[in-house]
Backbone as a chain_set.jsonl record, in Angstrom:
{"seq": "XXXXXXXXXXXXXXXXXXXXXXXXXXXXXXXXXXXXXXXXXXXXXXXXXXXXXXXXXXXXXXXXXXXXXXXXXXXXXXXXXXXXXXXXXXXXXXXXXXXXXXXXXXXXXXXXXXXXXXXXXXXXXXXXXXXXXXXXXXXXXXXXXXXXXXXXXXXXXXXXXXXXXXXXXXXXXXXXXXXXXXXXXXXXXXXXXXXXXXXXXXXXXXXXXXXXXXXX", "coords": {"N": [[138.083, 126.626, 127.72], [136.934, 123.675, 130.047], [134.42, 122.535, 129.88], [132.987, 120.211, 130.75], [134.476, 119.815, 133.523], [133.772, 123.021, 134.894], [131.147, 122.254, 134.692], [131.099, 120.343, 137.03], [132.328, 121.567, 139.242], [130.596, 123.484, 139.202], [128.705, 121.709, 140.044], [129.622, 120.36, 142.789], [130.488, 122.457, 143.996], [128.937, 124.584, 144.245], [126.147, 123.918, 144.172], [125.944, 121.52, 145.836], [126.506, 122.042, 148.31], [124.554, 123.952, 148.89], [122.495, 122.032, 150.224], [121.309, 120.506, 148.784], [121.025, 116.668, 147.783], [120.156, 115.05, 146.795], [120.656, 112.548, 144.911], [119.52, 111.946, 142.482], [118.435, 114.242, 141.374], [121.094, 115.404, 141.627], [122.597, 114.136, 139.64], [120.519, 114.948, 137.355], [121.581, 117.33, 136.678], [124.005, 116.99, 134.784], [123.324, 115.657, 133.14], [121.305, 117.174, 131.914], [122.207, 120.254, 129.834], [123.184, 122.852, 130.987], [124.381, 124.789, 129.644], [123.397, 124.756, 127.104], [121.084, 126.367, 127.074], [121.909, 129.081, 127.119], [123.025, 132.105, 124.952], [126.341, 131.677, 122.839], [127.565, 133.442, 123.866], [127.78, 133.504, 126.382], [128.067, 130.938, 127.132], [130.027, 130.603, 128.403], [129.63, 131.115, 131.285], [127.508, 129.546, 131.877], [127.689, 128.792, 134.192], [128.108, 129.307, 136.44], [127.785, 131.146, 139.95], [125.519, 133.069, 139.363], [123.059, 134.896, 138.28], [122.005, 135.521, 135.164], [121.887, 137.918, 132.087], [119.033, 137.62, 130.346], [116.669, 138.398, 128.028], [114.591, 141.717, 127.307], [115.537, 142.598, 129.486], [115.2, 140.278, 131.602], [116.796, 138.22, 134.443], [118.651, 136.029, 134.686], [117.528, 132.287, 137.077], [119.315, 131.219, 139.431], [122.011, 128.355, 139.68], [122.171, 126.831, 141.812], [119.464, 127.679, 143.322], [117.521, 126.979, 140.772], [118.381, 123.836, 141.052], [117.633, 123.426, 143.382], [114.91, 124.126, 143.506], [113.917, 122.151, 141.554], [114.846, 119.974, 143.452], [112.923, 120.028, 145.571], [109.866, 119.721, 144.448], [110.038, 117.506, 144.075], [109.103, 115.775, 141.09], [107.447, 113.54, 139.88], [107.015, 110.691, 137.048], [104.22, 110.33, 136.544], [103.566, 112.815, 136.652], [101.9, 116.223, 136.354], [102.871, 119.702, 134.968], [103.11, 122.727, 136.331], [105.221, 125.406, 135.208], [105.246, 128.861, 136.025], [106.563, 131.473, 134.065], [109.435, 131.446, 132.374], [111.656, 132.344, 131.973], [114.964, 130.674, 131.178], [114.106, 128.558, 130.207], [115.943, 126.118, 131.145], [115.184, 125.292, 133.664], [111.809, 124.321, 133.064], [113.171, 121.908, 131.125], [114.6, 120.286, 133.058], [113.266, 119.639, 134.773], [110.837, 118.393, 132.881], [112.433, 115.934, 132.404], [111.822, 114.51, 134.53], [109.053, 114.666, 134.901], [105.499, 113.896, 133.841], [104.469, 115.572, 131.312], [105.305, 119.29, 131.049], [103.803, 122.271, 131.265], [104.482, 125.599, 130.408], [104.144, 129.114, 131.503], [104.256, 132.146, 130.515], [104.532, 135.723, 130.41], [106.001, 137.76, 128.941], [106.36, 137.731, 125.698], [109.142, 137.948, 124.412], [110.702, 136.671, 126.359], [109.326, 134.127, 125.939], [109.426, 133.41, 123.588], [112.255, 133.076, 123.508], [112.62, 130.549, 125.416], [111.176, 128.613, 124.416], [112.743, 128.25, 122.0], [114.785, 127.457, 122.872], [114.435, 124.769, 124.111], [113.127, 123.236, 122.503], [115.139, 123.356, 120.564], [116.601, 121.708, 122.73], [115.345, 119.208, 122.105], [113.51, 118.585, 123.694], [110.383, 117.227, 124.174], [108.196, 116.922, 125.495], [106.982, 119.441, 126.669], [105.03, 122.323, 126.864], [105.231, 125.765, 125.335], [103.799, 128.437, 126.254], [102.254, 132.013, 125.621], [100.635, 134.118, 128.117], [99.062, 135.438, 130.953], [99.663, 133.648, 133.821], [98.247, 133.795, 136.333], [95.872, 135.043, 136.432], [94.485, 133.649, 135.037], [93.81, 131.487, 136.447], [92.296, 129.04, 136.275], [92.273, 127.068, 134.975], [93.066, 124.909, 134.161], [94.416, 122.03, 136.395], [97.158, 120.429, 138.501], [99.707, 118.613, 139.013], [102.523, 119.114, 139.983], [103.299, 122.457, 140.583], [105.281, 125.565, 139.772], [106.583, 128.438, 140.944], [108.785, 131.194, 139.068], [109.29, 133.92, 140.048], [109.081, 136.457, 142.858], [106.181, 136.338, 144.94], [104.297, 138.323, 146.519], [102.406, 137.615, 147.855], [100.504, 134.342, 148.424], [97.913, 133.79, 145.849], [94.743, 132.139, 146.222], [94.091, 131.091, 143.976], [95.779, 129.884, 142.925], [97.226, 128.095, 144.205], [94.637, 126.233, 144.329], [94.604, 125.143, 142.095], [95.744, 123.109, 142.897], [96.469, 119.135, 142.26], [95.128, 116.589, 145.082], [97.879, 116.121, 146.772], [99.327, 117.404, 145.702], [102.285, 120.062, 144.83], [103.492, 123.09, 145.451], [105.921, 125.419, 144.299], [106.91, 128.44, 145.563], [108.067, 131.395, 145.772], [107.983, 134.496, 148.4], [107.347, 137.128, 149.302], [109.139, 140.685, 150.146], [111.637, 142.751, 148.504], [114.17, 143.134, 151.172], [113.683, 140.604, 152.117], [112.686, 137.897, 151.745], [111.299, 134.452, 151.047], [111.422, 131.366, 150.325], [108.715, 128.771, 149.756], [107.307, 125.78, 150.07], [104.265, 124.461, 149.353], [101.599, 121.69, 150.19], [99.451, 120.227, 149.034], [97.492, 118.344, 150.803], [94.166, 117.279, 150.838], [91.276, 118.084, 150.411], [90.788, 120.454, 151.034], [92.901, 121.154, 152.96], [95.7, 122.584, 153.514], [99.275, 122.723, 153.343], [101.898, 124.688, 154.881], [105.602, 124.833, 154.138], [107.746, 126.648, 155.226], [110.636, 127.152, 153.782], [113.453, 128.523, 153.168], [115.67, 131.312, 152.891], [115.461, 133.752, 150.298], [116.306, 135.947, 147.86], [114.624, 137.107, 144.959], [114.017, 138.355, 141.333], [110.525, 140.268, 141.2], [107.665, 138.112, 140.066], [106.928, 138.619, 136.341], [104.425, 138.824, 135.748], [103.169, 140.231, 137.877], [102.404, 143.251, 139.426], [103.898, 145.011, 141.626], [102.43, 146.591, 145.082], [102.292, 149.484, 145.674], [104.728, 151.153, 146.766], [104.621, 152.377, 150.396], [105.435, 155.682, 151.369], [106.668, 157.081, 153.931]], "CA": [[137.342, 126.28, 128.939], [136.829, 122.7, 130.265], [132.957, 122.289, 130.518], [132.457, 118.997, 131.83], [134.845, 120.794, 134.366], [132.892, 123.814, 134.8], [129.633, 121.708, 135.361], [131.387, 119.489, 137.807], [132.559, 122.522, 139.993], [129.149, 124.061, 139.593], [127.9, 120.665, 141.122], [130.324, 120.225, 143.853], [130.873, 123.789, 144.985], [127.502, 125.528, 144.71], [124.671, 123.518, 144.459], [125.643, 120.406, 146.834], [126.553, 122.787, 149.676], [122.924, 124.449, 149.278], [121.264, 121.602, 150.579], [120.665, 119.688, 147.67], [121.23, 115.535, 148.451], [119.57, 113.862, 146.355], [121.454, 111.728, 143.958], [118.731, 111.949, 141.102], [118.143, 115.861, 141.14], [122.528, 115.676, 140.97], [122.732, 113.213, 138.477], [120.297, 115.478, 136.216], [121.945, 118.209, 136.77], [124.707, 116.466, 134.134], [122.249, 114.914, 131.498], [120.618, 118.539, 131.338], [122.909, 120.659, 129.434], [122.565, 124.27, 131.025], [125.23, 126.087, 128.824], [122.854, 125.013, 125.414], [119.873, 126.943, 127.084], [122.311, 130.516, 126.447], [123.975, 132.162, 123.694], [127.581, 131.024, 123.066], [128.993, 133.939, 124.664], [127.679, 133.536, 128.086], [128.289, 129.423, 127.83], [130.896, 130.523, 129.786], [129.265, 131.89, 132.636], [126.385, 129.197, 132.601], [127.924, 127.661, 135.56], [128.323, 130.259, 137.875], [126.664, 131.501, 140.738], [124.978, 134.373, 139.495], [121.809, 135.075, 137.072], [122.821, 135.687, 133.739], [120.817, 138.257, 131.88], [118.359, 137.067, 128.932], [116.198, 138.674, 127.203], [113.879, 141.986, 128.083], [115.719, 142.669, 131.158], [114.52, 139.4, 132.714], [117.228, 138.043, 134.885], [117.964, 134.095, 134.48], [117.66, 132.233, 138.149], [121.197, 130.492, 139.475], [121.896, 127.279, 139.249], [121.542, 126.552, 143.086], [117.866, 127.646, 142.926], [116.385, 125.773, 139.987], [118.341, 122.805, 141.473], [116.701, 123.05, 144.65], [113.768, 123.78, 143.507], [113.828, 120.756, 141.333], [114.609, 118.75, 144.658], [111.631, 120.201, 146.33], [108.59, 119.756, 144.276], [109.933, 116.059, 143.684], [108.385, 115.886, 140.324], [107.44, 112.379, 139.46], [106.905, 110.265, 135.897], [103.29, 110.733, 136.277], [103.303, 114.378, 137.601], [102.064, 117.705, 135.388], [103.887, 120.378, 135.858], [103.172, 123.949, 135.449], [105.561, 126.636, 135.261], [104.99, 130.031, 135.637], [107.766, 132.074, 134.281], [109.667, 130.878, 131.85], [112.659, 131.48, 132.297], [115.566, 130.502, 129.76], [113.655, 126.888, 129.393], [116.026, 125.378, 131.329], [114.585, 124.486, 134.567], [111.386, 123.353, 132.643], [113.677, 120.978, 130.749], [115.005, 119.207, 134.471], [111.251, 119.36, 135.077], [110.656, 117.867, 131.815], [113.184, 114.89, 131.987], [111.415, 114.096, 135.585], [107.922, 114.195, 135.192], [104.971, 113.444, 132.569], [104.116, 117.134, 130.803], [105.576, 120.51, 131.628], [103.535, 123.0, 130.741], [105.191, 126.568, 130.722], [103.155, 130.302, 130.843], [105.436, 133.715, 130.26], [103.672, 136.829, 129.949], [106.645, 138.392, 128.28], [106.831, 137.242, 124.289], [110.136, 137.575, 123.586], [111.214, 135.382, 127.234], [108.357, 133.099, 126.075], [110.403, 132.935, 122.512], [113.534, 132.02, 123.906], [112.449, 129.169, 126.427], [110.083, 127.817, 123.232], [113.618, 128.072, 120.999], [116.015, 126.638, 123.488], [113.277, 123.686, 124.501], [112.599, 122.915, 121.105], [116.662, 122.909, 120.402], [117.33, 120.438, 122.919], [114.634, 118.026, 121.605], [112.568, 118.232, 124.231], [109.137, 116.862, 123.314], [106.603, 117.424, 126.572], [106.615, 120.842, 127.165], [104.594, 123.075, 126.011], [105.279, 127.225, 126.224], [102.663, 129.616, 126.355], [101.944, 133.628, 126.213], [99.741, 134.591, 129.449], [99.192, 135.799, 132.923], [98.962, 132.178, 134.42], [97.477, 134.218, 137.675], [94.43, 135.929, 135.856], [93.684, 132.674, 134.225], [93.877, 130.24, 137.019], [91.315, 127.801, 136.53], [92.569, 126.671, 133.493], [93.337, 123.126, 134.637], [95.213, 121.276, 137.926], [98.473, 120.187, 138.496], [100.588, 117.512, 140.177], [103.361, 120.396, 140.741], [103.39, 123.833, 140.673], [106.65, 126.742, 140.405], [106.381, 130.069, 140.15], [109.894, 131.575, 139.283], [109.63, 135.08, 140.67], [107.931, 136.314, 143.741], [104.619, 137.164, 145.043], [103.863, 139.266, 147.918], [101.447, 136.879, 148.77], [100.097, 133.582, 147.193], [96.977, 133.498, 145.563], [93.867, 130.953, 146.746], [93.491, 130.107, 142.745], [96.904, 129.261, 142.502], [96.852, 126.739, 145.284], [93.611, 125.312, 144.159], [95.447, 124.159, 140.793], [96.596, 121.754, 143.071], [95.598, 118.229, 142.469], [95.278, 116.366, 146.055], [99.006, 115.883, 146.838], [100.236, 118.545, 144.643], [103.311, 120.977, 145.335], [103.57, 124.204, 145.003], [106.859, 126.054, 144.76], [106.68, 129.727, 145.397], [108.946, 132.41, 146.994], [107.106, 135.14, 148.9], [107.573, 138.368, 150.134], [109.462, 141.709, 149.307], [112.818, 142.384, 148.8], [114.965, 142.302, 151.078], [112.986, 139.898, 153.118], [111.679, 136.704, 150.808], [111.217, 133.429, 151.738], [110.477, 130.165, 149.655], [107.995, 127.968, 150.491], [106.132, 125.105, 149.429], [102.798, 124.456, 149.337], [101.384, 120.611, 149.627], [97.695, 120.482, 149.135], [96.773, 117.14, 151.888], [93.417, 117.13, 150.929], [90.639, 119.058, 149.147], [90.369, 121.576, 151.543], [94.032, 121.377, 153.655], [97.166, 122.751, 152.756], [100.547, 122.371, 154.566], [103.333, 125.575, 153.968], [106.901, 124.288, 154.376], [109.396, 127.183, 155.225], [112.302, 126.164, 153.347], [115.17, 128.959, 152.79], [115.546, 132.594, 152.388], [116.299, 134.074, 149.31], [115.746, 136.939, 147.185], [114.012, 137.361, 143.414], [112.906, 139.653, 140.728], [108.994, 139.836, 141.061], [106.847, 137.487, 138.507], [106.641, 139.779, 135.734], [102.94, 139.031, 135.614], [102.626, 140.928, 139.01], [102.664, 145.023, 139.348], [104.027, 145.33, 143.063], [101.758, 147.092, 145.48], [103.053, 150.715, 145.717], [105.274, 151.472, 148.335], [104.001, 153.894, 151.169], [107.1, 156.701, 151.951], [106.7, 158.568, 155.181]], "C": [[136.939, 124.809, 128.914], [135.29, 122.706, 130.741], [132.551, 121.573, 131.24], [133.145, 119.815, 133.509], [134.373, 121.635, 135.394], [131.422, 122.903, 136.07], [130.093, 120.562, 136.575], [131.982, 120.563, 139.141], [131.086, 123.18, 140.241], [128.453, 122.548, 140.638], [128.176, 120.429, 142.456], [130.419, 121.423, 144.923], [129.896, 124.775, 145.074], [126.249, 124.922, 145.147], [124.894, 122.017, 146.085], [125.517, 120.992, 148.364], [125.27, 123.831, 150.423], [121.977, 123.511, 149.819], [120.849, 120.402, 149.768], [121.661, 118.162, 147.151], [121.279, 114.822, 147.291], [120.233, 113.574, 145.105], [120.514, 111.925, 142.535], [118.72, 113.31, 140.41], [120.22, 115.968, 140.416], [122.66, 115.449, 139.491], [122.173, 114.109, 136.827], [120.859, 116.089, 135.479], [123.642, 118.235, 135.609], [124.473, 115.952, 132.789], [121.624, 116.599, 130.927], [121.599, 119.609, 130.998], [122.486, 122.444, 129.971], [123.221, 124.854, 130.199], [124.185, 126.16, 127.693], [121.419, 126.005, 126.103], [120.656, 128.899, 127.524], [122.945, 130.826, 125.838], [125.452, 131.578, 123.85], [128.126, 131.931, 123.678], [128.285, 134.298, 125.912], [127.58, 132.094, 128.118], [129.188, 129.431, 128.801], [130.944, 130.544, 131.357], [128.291, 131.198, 133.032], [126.792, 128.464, 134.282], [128.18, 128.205, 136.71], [127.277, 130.603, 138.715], [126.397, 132.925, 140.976], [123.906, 134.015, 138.529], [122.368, 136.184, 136.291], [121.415, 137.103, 133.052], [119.986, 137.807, 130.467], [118.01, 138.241, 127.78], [114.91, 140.195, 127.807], [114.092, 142.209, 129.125], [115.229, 141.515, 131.943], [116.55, 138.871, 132.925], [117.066, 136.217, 134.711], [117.971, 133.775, 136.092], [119.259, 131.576, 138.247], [121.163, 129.563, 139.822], [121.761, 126.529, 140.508], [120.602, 126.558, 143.233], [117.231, 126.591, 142.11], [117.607, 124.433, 140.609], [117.595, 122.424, 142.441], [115.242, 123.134, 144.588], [113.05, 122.598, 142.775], [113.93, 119.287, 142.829], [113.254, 118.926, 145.587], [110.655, 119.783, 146.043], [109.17, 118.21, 144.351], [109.119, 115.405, 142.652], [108.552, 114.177, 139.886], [107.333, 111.707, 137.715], [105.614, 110.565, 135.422], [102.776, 112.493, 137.102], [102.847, 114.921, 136.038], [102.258, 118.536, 136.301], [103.076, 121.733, 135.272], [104.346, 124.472, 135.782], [105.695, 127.578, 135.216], [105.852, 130.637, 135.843], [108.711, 131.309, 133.197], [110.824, 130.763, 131.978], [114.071, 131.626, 130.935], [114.835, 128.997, 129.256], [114.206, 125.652, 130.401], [115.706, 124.308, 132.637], [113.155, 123.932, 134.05], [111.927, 121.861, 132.075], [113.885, 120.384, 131.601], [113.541, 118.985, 134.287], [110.814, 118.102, 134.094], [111.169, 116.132, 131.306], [112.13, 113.732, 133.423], [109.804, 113.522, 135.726], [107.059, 114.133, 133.298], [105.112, 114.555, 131.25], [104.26, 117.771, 131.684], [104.39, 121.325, 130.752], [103.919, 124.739, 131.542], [104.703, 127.961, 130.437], [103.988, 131.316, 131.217], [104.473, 134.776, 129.76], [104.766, 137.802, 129.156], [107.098, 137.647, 126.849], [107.891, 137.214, 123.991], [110.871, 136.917, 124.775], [110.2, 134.155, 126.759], [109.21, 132.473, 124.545], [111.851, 131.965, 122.674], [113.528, 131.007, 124.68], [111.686, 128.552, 125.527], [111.506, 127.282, 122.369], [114.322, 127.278, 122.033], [115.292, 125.107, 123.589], [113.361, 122.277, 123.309], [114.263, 122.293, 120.336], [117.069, 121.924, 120.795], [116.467, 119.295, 122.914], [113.688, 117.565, 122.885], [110.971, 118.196, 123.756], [107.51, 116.891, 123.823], [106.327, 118.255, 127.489], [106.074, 121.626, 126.52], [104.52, 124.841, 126.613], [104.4, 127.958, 125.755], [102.399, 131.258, 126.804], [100.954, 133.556, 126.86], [99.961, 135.052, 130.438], [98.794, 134.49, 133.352], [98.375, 132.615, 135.683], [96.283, 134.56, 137.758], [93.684, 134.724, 135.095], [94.033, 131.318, 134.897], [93.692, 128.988, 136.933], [90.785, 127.043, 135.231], [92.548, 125.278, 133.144], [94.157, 122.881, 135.831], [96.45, 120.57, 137.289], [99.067, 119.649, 139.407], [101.823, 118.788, 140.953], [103.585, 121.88, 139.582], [104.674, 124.816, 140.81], [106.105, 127.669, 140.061], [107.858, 130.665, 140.049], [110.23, 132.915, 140.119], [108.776, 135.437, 141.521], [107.084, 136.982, 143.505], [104.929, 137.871, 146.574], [103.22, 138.254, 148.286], [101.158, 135.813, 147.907], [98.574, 133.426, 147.104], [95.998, 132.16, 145.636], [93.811, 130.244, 145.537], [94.315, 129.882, 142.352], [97.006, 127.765, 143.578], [95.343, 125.51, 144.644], [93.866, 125.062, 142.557], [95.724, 123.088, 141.356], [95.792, 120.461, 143.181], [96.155, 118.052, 144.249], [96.797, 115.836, 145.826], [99.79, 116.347, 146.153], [101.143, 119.41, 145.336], [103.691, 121.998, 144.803], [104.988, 125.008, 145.471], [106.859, 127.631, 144.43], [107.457, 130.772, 146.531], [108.456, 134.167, 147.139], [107.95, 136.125, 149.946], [108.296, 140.078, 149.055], [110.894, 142.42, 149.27], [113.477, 143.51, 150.458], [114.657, 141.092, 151.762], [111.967, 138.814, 151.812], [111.852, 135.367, 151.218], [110.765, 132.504, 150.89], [109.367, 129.194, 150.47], [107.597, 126.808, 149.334], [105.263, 124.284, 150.022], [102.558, 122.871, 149.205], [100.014, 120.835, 150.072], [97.3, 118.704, 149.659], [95.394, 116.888, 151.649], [93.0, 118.305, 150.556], [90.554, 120.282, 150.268], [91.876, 121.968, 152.623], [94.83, 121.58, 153.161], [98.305, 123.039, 153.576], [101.191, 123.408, 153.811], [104.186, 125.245, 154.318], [107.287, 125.823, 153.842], [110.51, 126.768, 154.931], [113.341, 126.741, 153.842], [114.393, 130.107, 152.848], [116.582, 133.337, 151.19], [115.666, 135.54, 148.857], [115.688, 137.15, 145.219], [113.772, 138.068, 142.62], [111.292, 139.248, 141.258], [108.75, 138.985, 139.765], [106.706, 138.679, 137.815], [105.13, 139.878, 135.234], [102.143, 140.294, 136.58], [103.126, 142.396, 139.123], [102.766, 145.138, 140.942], [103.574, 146.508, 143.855], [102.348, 148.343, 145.761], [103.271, 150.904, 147.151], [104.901, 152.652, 149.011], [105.504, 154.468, 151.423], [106.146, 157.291, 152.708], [107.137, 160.038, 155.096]], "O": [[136.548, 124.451, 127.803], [135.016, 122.878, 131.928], [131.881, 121.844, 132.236], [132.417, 120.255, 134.399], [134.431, 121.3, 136.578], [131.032, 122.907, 137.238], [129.148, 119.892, 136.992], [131.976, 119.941, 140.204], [130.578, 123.328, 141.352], [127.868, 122.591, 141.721], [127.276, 120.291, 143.284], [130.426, 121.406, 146.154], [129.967, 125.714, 145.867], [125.517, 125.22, 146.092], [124.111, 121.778, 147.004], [124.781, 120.625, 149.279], [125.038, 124.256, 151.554], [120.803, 123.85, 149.961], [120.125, 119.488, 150.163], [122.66, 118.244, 146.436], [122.207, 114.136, 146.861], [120.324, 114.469, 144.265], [121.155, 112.049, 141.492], [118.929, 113.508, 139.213], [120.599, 116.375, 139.318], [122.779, 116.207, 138.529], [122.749, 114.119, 135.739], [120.96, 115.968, 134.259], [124.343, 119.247, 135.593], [125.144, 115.862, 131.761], [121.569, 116.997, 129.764], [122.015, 120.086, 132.053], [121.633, 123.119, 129.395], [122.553, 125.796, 129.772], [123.928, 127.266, 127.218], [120.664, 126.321, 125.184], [119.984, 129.755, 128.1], [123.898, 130.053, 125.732], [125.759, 131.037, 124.912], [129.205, 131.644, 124.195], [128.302, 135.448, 126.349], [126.992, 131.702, 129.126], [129.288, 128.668, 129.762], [131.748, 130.216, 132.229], [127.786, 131.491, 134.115], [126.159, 127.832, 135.127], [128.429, 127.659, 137.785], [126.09, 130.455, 138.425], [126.662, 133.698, 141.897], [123.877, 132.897, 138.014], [122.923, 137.249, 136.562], [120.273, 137.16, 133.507], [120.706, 137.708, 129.474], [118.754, 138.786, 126.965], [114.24, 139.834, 128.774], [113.196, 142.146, 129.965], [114.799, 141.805, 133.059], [117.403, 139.028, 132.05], [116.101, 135.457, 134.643], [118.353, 134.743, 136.749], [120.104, 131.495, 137.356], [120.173, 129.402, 140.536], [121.182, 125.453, 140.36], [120.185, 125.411, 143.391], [116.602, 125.614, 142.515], [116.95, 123.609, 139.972], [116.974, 121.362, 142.495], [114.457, 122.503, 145.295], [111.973, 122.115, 143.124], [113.351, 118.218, 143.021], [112.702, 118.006, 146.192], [110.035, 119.29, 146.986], [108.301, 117.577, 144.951], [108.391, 114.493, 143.046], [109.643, 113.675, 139.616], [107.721, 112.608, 136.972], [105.466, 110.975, 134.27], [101.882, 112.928, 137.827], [103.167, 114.434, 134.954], [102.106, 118.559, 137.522], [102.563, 121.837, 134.158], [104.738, 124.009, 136.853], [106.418, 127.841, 134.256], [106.33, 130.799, 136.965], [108.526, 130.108, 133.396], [111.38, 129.671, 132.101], [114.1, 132.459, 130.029], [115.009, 128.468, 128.159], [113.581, 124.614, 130.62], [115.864, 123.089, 132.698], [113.005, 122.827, 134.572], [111.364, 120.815, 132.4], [113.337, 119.31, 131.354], [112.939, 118.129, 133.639], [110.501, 116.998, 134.54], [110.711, 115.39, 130.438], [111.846, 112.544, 133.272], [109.376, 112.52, 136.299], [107.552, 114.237, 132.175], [105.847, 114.293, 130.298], [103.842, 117.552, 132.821], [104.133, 120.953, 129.606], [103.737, 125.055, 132.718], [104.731, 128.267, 129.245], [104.443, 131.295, 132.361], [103.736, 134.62, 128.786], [104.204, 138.787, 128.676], [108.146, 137.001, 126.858], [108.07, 136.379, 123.105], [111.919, 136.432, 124.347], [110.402, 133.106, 127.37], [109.543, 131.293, 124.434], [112.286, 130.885, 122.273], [114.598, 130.397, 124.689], [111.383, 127.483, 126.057], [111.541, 126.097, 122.036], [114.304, 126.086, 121.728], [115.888, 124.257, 122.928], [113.547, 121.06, 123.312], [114.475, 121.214, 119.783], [117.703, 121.121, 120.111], [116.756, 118.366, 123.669], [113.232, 116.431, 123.034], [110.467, 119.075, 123.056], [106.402, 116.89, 123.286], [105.768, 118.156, 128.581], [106.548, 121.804, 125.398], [104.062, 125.236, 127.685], [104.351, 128.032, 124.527], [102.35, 131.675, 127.961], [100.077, 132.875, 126.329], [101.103, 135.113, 130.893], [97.605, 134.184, 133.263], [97.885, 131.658, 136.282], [95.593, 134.496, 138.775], [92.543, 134.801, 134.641], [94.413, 130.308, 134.304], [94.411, 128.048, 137.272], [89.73, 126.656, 134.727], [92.138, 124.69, 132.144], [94.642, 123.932, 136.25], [96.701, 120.255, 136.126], [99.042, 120.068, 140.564], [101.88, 119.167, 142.123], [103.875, 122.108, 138.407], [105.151, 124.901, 141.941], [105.314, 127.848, 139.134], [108.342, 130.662, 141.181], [111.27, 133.009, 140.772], [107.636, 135.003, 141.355], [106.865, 137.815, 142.625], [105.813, 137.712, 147.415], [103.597, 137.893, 149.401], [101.402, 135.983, 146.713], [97.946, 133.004, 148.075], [96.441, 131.13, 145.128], [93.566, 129.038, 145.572], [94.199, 129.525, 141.179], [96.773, 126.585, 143.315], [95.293, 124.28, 144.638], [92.86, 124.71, 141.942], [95.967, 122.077, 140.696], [94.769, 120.382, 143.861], [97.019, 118.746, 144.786], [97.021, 115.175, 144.812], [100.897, 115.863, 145.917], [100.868, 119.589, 146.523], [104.238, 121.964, 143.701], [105.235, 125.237, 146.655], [106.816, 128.056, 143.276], [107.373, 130.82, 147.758], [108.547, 134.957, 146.199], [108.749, 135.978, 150.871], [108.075, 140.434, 147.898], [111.256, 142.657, 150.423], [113.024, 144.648, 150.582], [115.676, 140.449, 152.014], [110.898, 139.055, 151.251], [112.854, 135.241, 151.922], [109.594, 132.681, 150.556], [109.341, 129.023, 151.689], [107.59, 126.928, 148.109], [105.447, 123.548, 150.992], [103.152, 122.393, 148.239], [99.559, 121.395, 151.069], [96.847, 117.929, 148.816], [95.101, 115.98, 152.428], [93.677, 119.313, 150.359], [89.936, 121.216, 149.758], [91.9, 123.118, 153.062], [95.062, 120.892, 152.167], [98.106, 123.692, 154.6], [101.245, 123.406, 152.581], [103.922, 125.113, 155.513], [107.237, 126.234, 152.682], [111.289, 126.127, 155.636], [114.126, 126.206, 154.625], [113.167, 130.222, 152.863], [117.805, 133.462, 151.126], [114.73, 136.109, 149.419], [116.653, 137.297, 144.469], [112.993, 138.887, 143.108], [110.962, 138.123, 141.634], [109.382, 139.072, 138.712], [106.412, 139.717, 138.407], [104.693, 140.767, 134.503], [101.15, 140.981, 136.341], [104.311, 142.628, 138.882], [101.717, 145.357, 141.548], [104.135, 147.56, 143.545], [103.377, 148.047, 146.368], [102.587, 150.873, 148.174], [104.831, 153.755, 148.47], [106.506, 153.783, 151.63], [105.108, 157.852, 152.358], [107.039, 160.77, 156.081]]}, "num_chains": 1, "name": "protein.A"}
């Protein structure tokens, strides 16, 4: 298999046609090695457009997504980042190359293992991953930008108010089959703007126990 290849087809034929412009977010998308953030026998498959599976039944996202959602928050040099969700690591790592400190919270230990091992592998040096519910323990500290990888039904007021003034929150909302990304810019201490982006569909955060469905 021809990787550079591979990642040059994944760039051209999935992610550019989603939307996603911007020459810097591309460009990463080349420096950030997605195959080293899964075992060797799905390097094959990091480049496709599907979610791979990890660890724990968690589902990885596809490589259209964490690009776009890397173009969304627009994470700067002096940004902090959270991420809730961990993930395989490697959309913290884009995160990571972009802005000051990632910091990364997984309520599942052995996804919080493998985005700590892969991280740590590719020498990244200002992220830090963490076991928690980052939802139950909001008000922990603030944040230039905000993801959540899997949805919510709804977004929480003490997730928003992480946000410093001019902070961005990326979060995709609703239930399947009907979900919707959004993000969140907090204008001021008390205003917040939602941008309808896209429609997609997610596992839930595995922090969140989805509200039991009524049957007729």
């Amino acid at each position: 298999m021809n990787i550079e290849q591979a990642r040059f087809n994944m760039i051209e034929q999935q992610i550019r046609p989603t939307n996603v412009s911007n020459p810097d977010v591309l460009a990463l998308l080349s420096v950030v090695k997605r195959e080293n953030y899964f075992p060797a026998a799905q390097q094959s498959l990091a480049f496709s457009d599907t979610g791979l599976p990890l660890v724990a039944g968690v589902i990885s996202l596809t490589p259209k997504l964490e690009a776009r959602i890397v173009q969304e928050v627009a994470a700067k040099k002096t940004d902090t980042v959270l991420v809730i969700g961990a993930d395989s690591g490697y959309l913290a790592a884009m995160l990571a190359h972009q802005a000051r400190h990632v910091t990364v919270m997984e309520a599942i230990p052995e996804v919080k293992d493998l985005a700590q091992h892969n991280l740590s592998k590719n020498g990244l040096t200002n992220v830090d991953v963490k076991w928690g519910d980052a939802l139950k323990n909001a008000a922990f500290a603030s944040f230039d930008v905000i993801v959540v990888t899997g949805s919510l039904e709804s977004v929480p007021e003490s997730l928003q108010a992480q946000l410093n003034e001019g902070g961005r929150l990326f979060v995709i909302v609703g239930r399947a089959p009907v979900m919707t990304a959004q993000l969140i810019t907090r204008e001021s201490e008390l205003f917040f703007n939602t941008q309808q982006l896209f429609e997609t569909v997610v596992a839930p955060l595995s922090q969140v126990t989805p509200a039991s469905q009524f049957v007729l």
